[in-house]
C-alpha positions as CSV (number, residue, x, y, z in Angstrom):
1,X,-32.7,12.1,20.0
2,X,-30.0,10.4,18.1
3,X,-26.6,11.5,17.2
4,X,-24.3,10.1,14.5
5,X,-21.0,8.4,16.9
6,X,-17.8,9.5,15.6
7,X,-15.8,7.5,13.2
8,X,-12.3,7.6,13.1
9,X,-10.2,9.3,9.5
10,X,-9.7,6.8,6.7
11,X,-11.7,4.1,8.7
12,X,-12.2,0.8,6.1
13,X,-15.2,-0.2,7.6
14,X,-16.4,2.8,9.0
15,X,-16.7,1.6,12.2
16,X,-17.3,3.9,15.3
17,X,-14.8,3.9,18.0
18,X,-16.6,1.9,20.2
19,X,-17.4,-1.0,17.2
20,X,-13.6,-1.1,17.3
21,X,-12.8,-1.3,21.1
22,X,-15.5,-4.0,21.7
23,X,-13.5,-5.8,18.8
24,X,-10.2,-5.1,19.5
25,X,-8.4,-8.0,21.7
26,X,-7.0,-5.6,23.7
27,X,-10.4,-5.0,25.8
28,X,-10.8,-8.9,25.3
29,X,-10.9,-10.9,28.7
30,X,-7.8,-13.2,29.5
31,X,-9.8,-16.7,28.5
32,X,-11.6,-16.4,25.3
33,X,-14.7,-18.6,24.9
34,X,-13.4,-21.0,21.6
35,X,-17.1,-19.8,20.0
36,X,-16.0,-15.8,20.7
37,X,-15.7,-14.6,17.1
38,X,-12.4,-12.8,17.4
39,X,-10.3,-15.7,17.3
40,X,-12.0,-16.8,13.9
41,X,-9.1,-16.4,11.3
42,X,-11.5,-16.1,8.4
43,X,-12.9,-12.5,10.7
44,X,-9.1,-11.5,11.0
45,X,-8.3,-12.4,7.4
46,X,-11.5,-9.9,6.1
47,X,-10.4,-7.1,8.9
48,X,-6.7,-7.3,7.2
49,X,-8.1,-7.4,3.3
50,X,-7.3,-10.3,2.6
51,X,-10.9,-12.2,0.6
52,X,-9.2,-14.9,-0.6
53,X,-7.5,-16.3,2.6
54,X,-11.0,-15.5,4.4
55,X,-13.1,-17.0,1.7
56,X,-10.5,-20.4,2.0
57,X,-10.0,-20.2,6.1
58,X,-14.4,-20.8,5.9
59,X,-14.1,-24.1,4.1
């Protein structure tokens, strides 16, 4: 039925390995779409840890 995918050690977010290749840049076609949300600096700021500079980069 359904298994649990694995999660790589000391993951933040716990994210599976495939949440973080589908969000990685590196599987990213050349020519983003502007709307694609890994170019959003407020989505980079929160990946890095840094709240404040994603809770400012929104406004």
């Amino acid at each position: 039925v359904w298994r649990v995918a694995d999660v790589p050690e000391n993951d933040k977010f716990q994210y599976t390995y495939f949440a973080h290749r589908i969000n990685s840049f590196d599987t990213a076609p050349k020519n983003l779409l502007a709307s694609d949300s890994r170019l959003r600096p407020d989505r980079y700021a929160l990946e890095m840890g840094d709240l404040s500079k994603s809770g400012s980069e929104k406004s």
